[in-house]
C-alpha positions in Angstrom: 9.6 -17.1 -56.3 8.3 -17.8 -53.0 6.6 -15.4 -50.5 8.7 -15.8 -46.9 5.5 -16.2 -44.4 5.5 -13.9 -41.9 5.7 -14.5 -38.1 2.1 -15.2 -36.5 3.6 -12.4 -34.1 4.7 -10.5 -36.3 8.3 -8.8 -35.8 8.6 -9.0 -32.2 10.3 -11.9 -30.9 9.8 -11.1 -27.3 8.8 -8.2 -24.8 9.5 -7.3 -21.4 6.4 -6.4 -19.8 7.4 -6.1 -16.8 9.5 -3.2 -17.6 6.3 -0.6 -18.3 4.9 -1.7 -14.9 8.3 -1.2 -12.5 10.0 1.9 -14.5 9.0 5.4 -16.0 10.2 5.1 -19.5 12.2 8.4 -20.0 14.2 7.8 -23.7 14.2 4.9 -26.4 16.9 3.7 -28.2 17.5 1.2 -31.1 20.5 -1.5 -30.5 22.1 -4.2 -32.6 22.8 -7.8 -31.0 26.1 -9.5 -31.3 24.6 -13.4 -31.4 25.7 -16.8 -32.0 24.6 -18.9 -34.7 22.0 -20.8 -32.0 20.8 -17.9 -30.5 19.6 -16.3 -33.9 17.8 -19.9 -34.2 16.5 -19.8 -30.7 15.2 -16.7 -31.6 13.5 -17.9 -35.0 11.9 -20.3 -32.6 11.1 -17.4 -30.0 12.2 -19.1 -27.4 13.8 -15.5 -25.5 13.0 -14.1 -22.1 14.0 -10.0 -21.3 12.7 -10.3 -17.7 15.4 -8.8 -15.3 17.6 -7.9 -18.4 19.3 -4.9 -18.2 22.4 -3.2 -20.1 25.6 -2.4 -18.3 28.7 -0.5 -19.9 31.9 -1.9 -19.5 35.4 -0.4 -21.5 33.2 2.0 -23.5 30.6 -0.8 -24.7 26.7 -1.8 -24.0 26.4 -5.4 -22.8 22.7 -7.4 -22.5 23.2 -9.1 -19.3 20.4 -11.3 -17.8 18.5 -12.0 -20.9 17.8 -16.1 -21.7 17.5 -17.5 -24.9 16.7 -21.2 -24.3 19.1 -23.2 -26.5 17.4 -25.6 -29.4 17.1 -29.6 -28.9 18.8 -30.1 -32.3 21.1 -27.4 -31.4 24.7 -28.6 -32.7 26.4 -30.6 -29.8 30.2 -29.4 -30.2 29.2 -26.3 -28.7 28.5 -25.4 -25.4 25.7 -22.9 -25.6 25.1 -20.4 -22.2 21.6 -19.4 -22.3 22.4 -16.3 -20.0 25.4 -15.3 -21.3 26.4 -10.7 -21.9 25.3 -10.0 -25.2 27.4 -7.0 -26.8 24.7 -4.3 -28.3 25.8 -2.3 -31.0 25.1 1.4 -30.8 27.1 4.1 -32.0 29.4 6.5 -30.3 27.2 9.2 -29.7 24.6 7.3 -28.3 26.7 4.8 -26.1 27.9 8.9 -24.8 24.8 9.7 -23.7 23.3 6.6 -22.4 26.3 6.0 -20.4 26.5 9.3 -19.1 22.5 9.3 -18.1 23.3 6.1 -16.0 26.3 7.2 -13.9 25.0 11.2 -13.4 21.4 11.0 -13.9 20.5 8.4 -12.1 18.8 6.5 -14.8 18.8 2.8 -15.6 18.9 1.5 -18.6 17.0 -2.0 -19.4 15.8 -4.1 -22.4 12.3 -3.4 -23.5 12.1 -5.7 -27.2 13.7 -8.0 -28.8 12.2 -7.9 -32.6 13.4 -8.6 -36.8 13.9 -5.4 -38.6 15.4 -6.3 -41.8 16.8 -9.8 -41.6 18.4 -8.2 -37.9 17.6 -8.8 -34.9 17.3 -5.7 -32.8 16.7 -4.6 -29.1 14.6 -1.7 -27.7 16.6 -0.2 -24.7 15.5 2.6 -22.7 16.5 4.9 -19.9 14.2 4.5 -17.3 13.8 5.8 -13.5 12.2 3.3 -10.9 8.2 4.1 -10.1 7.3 4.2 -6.6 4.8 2.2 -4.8 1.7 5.2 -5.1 2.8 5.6 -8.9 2.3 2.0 -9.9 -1.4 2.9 -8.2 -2.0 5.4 -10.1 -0.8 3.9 -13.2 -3.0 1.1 -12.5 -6.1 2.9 -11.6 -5.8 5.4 -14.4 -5.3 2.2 -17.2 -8.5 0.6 -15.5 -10.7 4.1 -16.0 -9.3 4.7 -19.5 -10.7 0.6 -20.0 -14.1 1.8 -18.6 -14.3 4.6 -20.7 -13.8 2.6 -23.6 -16.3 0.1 -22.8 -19.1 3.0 -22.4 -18.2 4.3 -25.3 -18.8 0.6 -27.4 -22.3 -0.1 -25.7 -22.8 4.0 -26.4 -22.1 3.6 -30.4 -23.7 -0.2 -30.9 
C-alpha cells in the first residue's frame, strides 16, 4: 500500500495574517466548510485567500463571506464557479449561541483565522476578536521586536 505524501506545508492550506496584526484575539473556535467539488480541489492546490474574510450569521447559521478560492484551469466548464461566494460553516448549536450572541452584545467580531486538513476535512479557525487601536499595534510591534533581540543575545550567548 502506498504512503499519501504529505503537504510541503503541512496541514494548513492558508492563513490570515493580517488578522493577528488588526484584532486582539479573544476566543477560538473550530468550523466545518460546506464546499463545492472545485473548491476542495482549489484547496488541494492552495490556491485560498482569508484576507478581509469574516463570518456573519444569518437565520441562525455562520456564513464565510469574503474568502477567495481561485477556481482551477482544468476546472469542469458546465459549472459556473464564484470565487467569492458565502460559504456555510458548520458549528453546532451551542457554539453558533454564543458566538452569535458575543457579536450582537459584546461587541466582538468574528473573522477567519485558518483554513487547514484535519482528517480528510477541511476546516476553518474562527475567532472572536475586538479591533486594536493605533498605540496597541505599537506596542505589539515593539514588544515582538525586543522579544526577537532577546533571542538573538541569547544564540551568540550559548554558541
Amino acid at each position: 500500500m502506498a504512503k499519501k505524501k504529505k503537504a510541503p506545508g503541512g496541514n494548513t492550506i492558508c492563513l490570515n495574517k493580517r488578522a493577528k496584526h488588526e484584532y486582539t484575539i479573544d476566543t477560538k473556535f473550530e468550523a466545518g466548510l460546506s464546499l463545492t467539488g472545485w473548491e476542495v480541489k482549489s484547496l488541494r492546490d492552495g490556491r485560498a485567500q482569508l484576507v478581509d474574510s469574516y463570518v456573519v450569521f444569518k437565520d441562525g447559521e455562520a456564513w464565510l463571506v469574503g474568502a477567495h478560492f481561485t477556481p482551477l484551469i482544468t476546472a469542469c466548464t458546465h459549472v459556473v464557479a464564484d470565487p467569492r461566494r458565502d460559504r456555510k460553516l458548520l458549528l453546532n448549536r451551542k457554539e453558533l449561541n454564543k458566538l452569535a450572541e458575543s457579536v450582537e452584545a459584546k461587541g466582538y467580531t468574528c473573522v477567519a483565522l485558518a483554513l487547514y486538513w484535519k482528517n480528510g476535512r477541511v476546516k476553518c479557525e474562527i475567532a472572536l476578536v475586538k479591533g486594536k487601536k493605533l498605540h496597541d499595534k505599537r506596542a505589539a510591534e515593539k514588544e515582538k521586536d525586543a522579544n526577537r533581540e532577546k533571542q538573538r543575545a541569547m544564540a551568540v550567548h550559548n554558541a
